[in-house]
RODO-2510 file (C-alpha; in nm, 4 decimals, decimal comma):
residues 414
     n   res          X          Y          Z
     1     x    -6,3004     8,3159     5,6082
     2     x    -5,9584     8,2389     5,7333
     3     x    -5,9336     7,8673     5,9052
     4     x    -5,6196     7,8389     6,1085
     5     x    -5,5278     7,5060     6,1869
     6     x    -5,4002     7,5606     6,5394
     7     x    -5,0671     7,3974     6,7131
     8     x    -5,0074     7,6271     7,0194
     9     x    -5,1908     7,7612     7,2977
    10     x    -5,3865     8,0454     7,2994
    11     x    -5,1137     8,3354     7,4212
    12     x    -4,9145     8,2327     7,1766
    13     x    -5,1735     8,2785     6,8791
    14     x    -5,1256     8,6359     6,8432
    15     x    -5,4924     8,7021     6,8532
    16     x    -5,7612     8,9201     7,1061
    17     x    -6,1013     8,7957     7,1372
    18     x    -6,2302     9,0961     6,9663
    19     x    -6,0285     9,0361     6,6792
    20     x    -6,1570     8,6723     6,6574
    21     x    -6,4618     8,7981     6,7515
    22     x    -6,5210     9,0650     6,4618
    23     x    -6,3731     8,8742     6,1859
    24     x    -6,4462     8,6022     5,9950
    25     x    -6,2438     8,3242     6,1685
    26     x    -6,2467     7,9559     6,2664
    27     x    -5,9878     7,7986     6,4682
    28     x    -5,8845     7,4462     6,4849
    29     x    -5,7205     7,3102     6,7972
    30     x    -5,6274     6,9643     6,9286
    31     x    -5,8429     6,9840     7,2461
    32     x    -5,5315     6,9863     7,5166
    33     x    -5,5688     7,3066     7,4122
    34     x    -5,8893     7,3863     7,4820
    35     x    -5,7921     7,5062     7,8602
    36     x    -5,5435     7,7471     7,7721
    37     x    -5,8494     7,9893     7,6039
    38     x    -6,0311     8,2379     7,7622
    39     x    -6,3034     8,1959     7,5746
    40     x    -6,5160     7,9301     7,4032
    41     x    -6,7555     8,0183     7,0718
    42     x    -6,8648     7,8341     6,7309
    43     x    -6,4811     8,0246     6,6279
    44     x    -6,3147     7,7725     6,8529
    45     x    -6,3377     7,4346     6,7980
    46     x    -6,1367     7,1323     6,9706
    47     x    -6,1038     6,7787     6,7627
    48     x    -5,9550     6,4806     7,0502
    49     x    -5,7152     6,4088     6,7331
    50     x    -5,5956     6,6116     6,4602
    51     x    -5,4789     6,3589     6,2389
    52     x    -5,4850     6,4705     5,8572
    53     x    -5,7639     6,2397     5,8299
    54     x    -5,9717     6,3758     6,1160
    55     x    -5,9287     6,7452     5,9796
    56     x    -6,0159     6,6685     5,6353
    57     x    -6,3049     6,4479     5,7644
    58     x    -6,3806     6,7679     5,9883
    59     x    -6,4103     7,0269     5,7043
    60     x    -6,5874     6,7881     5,4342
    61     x    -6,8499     6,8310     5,6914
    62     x    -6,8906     7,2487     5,7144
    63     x    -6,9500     7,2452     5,3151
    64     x    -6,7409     7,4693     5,2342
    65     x    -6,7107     7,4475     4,8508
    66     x    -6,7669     7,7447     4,6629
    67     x    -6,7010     7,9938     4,9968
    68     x    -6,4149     8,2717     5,0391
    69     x    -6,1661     8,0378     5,2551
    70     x    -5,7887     8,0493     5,3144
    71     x    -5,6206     7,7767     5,5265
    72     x    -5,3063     7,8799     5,8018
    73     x    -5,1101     7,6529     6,0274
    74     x    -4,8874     7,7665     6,2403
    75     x    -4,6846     7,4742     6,3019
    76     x    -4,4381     7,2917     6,0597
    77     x    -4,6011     6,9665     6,0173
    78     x    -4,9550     7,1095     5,9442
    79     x    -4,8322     7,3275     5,6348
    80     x    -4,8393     7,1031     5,4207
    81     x    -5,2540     6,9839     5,5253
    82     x    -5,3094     7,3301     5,4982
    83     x    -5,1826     7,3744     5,1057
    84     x    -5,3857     7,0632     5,0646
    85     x    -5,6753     7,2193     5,2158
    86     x    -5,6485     7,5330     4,9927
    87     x    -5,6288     7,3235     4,6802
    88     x    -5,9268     7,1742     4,7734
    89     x    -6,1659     7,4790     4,9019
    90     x    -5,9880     7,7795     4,8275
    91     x    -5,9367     8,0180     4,5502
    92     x    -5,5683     8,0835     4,6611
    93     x    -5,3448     7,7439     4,5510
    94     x    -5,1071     7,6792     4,8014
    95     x    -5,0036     7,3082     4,8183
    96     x    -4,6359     7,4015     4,5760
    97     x    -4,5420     7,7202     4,7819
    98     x    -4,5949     7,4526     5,1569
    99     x    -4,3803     7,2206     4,9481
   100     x    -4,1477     7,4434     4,8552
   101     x    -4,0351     7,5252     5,2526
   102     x    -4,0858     7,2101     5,3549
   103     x    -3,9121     6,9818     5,1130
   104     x    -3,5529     7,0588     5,1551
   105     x    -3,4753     6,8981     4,8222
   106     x    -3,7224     7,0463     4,6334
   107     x    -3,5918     7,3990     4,8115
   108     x    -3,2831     7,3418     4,7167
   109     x    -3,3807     7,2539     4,3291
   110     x    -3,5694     7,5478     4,3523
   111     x    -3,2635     7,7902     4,4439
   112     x    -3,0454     7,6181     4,2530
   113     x    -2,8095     7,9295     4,1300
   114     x    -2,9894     8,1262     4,2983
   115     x    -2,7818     8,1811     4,6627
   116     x    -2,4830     8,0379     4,7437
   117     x    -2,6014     7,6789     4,9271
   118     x    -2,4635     7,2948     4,9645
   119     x    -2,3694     7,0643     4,7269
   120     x    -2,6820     6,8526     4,7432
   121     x    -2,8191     6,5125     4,6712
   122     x    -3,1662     6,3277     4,7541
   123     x    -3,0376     5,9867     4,9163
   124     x    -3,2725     5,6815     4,9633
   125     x    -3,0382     5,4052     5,1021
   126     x    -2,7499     5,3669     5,2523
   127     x    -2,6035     5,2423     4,9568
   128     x    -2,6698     5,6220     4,7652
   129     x    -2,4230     5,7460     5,0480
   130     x    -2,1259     5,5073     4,9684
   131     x    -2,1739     5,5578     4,5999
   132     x    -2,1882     5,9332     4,6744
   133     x    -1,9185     5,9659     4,9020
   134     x    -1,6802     5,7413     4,6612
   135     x    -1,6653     6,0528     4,4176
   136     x    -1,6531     6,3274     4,7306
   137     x    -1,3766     6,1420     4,9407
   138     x    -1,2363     6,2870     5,2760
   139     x    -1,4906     6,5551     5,3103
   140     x    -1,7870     6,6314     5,6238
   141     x    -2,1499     6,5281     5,4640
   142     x    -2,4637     6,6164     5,6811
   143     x    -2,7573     6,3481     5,6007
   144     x    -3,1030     6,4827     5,6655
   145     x    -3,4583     6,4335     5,6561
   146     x    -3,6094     6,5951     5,3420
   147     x    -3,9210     6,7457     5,6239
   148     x    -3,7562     6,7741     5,9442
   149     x    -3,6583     7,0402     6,1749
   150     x    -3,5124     7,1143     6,5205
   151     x    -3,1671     6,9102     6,3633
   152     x    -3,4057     6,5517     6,4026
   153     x    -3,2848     6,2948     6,2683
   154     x    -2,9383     6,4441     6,1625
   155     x    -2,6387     6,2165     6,0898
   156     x    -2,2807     6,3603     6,0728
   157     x    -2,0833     6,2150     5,7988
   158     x    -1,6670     6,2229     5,8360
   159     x    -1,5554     5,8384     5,8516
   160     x    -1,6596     5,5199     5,6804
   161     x    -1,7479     5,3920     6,0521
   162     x    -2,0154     5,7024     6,0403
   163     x    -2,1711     5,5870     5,6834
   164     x    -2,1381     5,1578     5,8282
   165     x    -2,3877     5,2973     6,1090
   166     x    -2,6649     5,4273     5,9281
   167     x    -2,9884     5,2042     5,8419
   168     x    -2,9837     5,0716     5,5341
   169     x    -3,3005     5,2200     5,4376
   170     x    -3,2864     5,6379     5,3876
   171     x    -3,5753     5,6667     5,1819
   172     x    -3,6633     6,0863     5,2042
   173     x    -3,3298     6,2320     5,3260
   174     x    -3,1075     6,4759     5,1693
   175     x    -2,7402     6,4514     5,1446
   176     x    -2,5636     6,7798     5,1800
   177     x    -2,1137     6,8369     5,1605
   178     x    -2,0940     7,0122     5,5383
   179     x    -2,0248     7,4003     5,4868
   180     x    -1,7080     7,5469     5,7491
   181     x    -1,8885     7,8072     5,9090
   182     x    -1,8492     8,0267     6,2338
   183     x    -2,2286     8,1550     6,3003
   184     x    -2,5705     8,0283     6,2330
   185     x    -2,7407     8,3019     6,1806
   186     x    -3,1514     8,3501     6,0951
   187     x    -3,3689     8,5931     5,8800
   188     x    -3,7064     8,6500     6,0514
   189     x    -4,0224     8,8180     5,9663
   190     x    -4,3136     8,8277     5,7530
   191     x    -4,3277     8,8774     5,3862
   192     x    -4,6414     8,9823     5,1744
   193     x    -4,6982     8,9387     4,7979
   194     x    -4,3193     8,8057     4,7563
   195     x    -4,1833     9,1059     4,9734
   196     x    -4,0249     9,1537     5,3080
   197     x    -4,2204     9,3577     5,5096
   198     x    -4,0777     9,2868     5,8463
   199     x    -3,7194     9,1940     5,8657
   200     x    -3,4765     9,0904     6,1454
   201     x    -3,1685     8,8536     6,2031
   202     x    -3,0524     8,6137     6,4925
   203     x    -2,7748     8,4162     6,5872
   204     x    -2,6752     8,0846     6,7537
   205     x    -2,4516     8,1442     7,0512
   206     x    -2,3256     7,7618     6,9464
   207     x    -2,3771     7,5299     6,6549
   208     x    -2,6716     7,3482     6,7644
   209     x    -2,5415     6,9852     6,6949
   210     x    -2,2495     7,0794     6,9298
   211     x    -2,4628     7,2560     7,2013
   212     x    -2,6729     6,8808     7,2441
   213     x    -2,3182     6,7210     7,2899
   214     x    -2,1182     6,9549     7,4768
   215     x    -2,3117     7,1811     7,6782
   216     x    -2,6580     7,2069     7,8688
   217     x    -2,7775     7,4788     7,7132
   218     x    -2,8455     7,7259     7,4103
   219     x    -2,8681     8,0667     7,2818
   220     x    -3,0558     8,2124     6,9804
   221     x    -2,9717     8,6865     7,0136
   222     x    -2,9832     8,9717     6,8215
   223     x    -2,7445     8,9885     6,5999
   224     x    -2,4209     9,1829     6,6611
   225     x    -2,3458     9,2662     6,3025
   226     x    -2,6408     9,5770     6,3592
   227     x    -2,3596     9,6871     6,5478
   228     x    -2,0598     9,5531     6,4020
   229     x    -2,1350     9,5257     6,0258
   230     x    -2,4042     9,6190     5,9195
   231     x    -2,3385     9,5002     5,5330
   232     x    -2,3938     9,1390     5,6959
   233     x    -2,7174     9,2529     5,7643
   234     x    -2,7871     9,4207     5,4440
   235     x    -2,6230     9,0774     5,2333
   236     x    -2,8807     8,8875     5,4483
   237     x    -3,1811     9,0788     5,3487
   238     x    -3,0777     9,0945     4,9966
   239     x    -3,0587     8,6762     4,9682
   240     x    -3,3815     8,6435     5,1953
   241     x    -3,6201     8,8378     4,9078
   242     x    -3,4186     8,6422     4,7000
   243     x    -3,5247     8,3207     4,8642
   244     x    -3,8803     8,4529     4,8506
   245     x    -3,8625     8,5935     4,5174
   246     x    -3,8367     8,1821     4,4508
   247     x    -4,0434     7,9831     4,7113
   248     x    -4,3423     8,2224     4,7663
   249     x    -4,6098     8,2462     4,5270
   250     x    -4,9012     8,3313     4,6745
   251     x    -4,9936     8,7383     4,7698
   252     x    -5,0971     8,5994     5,1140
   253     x    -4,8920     8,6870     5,4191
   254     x    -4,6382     8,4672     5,5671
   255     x    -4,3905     8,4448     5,8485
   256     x    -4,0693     8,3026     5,7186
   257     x    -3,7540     8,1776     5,9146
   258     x    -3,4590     8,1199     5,7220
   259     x    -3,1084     7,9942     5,8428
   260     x    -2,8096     8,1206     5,7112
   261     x    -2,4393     7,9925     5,7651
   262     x    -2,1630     8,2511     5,8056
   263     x    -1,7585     8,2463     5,7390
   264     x    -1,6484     8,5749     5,9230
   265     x    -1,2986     8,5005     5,7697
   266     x    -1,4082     8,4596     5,4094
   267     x    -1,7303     8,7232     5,4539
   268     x    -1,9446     8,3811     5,2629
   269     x    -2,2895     8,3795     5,3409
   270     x    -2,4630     8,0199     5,2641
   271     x    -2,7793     7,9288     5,2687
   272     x    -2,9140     7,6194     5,5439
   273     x    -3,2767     7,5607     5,5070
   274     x    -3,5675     7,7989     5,5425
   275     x    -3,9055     7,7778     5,6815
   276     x    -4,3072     7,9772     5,6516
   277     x    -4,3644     7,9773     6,0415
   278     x    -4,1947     8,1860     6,2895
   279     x    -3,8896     8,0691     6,4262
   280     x    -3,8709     7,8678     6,7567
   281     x    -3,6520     7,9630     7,0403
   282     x    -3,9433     8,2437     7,1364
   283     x    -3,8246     8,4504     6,8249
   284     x    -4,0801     8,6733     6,7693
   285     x    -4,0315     8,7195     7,1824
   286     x    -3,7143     8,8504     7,0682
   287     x    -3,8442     9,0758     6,7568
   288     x    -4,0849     9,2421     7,0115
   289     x    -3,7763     9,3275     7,2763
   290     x    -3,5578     9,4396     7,0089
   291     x    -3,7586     9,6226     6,7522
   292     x    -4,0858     9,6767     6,9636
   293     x    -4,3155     9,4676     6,7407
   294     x    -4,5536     9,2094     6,8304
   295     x    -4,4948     9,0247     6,4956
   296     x    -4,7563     8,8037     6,5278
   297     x    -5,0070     9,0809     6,6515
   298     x    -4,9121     9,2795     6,2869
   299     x    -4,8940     8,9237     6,1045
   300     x    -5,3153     8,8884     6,1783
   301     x    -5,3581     9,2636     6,1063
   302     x    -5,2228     9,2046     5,7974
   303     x    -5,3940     8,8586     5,7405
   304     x    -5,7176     9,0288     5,8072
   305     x    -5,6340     9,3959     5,6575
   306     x    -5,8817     9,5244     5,3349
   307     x    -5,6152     9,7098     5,1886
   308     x    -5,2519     9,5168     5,2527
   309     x    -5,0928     9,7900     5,0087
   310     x    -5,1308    10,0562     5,2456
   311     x    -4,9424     9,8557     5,5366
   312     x    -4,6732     9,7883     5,4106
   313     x    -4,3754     9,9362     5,5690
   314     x    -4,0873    10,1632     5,3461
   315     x    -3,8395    10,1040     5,5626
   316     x    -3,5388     9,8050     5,4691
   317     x    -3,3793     9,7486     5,8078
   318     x    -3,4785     9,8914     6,1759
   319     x    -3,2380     9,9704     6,4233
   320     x    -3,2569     9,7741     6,7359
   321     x    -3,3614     9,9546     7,0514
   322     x    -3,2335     9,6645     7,2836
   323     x    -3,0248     9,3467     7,2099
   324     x    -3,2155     9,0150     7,2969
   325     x    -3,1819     8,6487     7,3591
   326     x    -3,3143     8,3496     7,4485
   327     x    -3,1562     8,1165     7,6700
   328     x    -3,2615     7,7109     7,6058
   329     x    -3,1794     7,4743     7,8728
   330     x    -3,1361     7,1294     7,7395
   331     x    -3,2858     6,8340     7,9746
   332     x    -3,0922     6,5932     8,1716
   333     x    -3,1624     6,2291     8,2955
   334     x    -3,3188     6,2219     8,6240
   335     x    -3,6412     6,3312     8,8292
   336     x    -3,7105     6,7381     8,8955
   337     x    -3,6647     6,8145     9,2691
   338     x    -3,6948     7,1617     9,2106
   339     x    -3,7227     7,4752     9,0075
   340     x    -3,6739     7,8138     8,9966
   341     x    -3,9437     8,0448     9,2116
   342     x    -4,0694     8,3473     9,1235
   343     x    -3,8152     8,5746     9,2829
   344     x    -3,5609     8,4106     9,0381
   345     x    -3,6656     8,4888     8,7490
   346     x    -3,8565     8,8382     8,7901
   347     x    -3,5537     9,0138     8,5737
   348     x    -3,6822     8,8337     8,2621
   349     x    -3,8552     8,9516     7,9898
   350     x    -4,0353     8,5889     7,9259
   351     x    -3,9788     8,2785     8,1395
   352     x    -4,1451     7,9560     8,0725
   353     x    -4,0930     7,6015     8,2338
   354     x    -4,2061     7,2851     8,0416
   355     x    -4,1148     7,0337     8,2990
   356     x    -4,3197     6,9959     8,6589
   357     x    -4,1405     6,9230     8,9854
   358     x    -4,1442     6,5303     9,0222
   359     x    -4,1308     6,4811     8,6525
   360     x    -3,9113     6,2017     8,5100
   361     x    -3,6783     6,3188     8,2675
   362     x    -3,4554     6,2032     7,9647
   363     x    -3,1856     6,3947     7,8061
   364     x    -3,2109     6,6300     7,5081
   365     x    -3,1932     6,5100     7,1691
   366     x    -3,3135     6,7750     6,9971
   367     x    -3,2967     7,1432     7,0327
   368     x    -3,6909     7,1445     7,1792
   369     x    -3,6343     6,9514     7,4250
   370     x    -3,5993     7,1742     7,7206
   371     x    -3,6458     7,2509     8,1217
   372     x    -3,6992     7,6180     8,0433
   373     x    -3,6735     7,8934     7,7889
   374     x    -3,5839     8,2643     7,9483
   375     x    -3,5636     8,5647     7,7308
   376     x    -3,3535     8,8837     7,8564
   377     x    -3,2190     9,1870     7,6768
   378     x    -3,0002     9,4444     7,7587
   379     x    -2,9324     9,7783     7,5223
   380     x    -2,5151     9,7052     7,4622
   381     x    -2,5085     9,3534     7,2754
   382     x    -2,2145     9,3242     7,4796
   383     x    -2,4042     9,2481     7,8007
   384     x    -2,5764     8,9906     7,6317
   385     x    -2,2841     8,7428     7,8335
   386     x    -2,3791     8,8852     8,1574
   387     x    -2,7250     8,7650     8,1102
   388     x    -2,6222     8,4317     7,9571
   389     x    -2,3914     8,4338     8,2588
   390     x    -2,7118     8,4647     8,5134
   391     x    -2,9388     8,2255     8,3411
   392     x    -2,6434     7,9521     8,3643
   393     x    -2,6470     8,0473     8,7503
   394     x    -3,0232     7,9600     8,7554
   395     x    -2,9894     7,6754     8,5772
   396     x    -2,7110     7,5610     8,8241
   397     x    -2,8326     7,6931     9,1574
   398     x    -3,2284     7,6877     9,1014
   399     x    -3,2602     7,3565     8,9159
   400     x    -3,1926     7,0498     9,0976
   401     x    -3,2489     6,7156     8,9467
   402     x    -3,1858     6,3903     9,0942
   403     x    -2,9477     6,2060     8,8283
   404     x    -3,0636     5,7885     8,8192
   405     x    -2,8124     5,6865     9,0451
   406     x    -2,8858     5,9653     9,3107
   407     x    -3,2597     5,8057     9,3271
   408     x    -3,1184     5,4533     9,3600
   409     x    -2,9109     5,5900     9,6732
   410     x    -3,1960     5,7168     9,8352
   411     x    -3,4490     5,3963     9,7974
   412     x    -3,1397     5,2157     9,9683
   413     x    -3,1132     5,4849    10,2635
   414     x    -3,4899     5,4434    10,3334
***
């Protein structure tokens, strides 16, 4: 039986109803969820909270001890319940290899020597940093979160008015010397038994921490280097089944995401922090435009495949057929007046809104936090700034929001 411990809404699952239907499989959902399935069955089942108390209270309950079980999550902050969960019930141990991509300090440990990465050091206080940054003067630090993603949490270290700001207490973050790079790049796919078996690399049109402080919006594409440099490509897939070859250790199937800083003057490739999920900014969205593969589609035909050895692909690196990427509009203060209609947004390949007209917003403070995501592709990477160009229209022309001050005119007018 495979359990997934469910984050997402049904279309983004990656299964059919048949497939659910003709295997052995239970899914575990937080029951907002529960209206975005087509279906409801004994496979489906909707908890009002899924603490890690509820869930373990949950399965103590279904008796599973001594039964052929494997615990998933799909989300970040439920891989670690579901190692837990397999130390508990299953035959496959998988609480050090969740660890392993979640802990960036233990990662790091872990590849050690093994890739090119940051100095490194696990930081508790406030006063670690001063003592640390006494022996490392005049250089950019990034502080961290040890389990964190989407940049939360993130300080910026380059002035002793920077390290005076931070809260004295620190317990679980990382400190890390800042790496000069020119692209954030990402390693996508799914691995099985400590191999790639579906491989592809992104890039960030913008360093992220920058994008939140100096634009509006995002961009995670194909990479150019398929078309420009392909060795870039090649170095990448070489240090990604070395990243494996360290942090996975169960024959299982896994989606990993891995970012990678890049020096196009000094051709250094550095590793950031890695991840078993597929990458946000509708990734696998991308994948399937690109490469034509539904990557979560093949992930649960491999999950659920008798005889994994005969899928596995020969092939290193595909070529793309199309050049994708998402576009991530970052939220503003205000209220939504309006969005973009149908008409506006029929030349996408996916399009989805997270706010609702009336909605009160805040501002972006984390990559996440946006008004919509829109995925295009075109088959020169080159046009990729024409559609970048268009999205930035719609996000100018189609979305109006009312900024604070705008509201407070219009109470005094009426």
């Amino acid at each position: 039986m495979i359990i997934l411990i469910n984050s997402f809404s049904f279309k983004e699952l990656g299964l059919s109803e048949k497939l659910i239907h003709d295997n052995d499989i239970l899914i575990i959902s937080h029951s907002r969820q529960e209206p975005s399935f087509p279906f409801l069955s004994s496979k489906t089942v909707f908890l009002k909270e899924m603490s890690e108390n509820t869930i373990q209270e949950y399965f103590v309950g279904l008796n599973l001890t001594g039964k052929d079980v494997l615990f998933i999550a799909n989300a970040e902050e439920k891989i670690i319940l579901a190692g837990l969960l397999n130390e508990q019930y299953s035959a496959c141990k998988s609480y050090f290899q969740a660890m392993s991509f979640i802990d960036k300090y233990l990662m790091r440990i872990l590849l050690n020597s093994v890739i090119p990465q940051p100095k490194f050091k696990a930081i508790n206080s406030k006063a670690d940093v001063m003592i640390y940054l006494k022996e490392d003067v005049g250089k950019t630090h990034i502080l961290k979160p040890r389990a964190q993603s989407s940049a939360n949490g993130l300080y910026i270290l380059s002035s002793k008015k920077n390290i005076n700001d931070l809260p004295e207490n620190l317990n679980g973050y990382i400190l890390e010397e800042f790496v000069d790079y020119d692209i954030m790049l990402t390693s996508d796919g799914i691995a099985y038994d400590g191999q790639i078996h579906t491989f592809s690399v992104h890039e960030y049109g913008e360093k992220l921490t920058e994008s939140l402080r100096k634009k509006n919006y995002a961009t995670v594409s194909t990479s150019r280097f398929y078309n420009t440099d392909k060795k870039v490509i090649e170095l990448i897939y070489d240090c990604t089944q070395k990243v494996l070859n360290k942090l996975m250790v169960c024959n299982y199937p896994i989606p990993f995401h891995l970012e990678w800083f890049y020096n196009i003057t000094t051709g250094e490739l550095t590793f950031c922090e890695g991840a078993a999920r597929f990458g946000g900014a509708e990734i696998p969205k991308l994948i399937e435009c690109t490469f034509d593969i539904n990557v979560k589609e093949l992930y649960w035909k491999l999950l659920l495949d008798n005889n994994p050895t005969g899928t596995r692909e020969n092939k290193r690196i595909y070529e793309p057929k199309y050049y994708a990427t998402t576009f991530l509009s970052y939220r503003v203060d205000g209220v939504v007046k309006r969005l973009p209609e149908e008409h506006s947004i029929e030349w996408l390949e996916k399009y989805t809104c997270y706010v609702k007209i009336g909605e009160q917003l805040k501002k972006s403070n984390t990559a996440v936090e946006n008004i919509f995501n829109a995925v295009f592709k075109y088959l020169d990477y080159r046009d990729i700034a024409k559609g970048i160009e268009k999205c930035m229209h719609l996000l100018k022309e189609d979305v109006v929001i009312n900024e604070f001050n705008s509201i407070e005119e219009e109470n005094l007018c009426e």
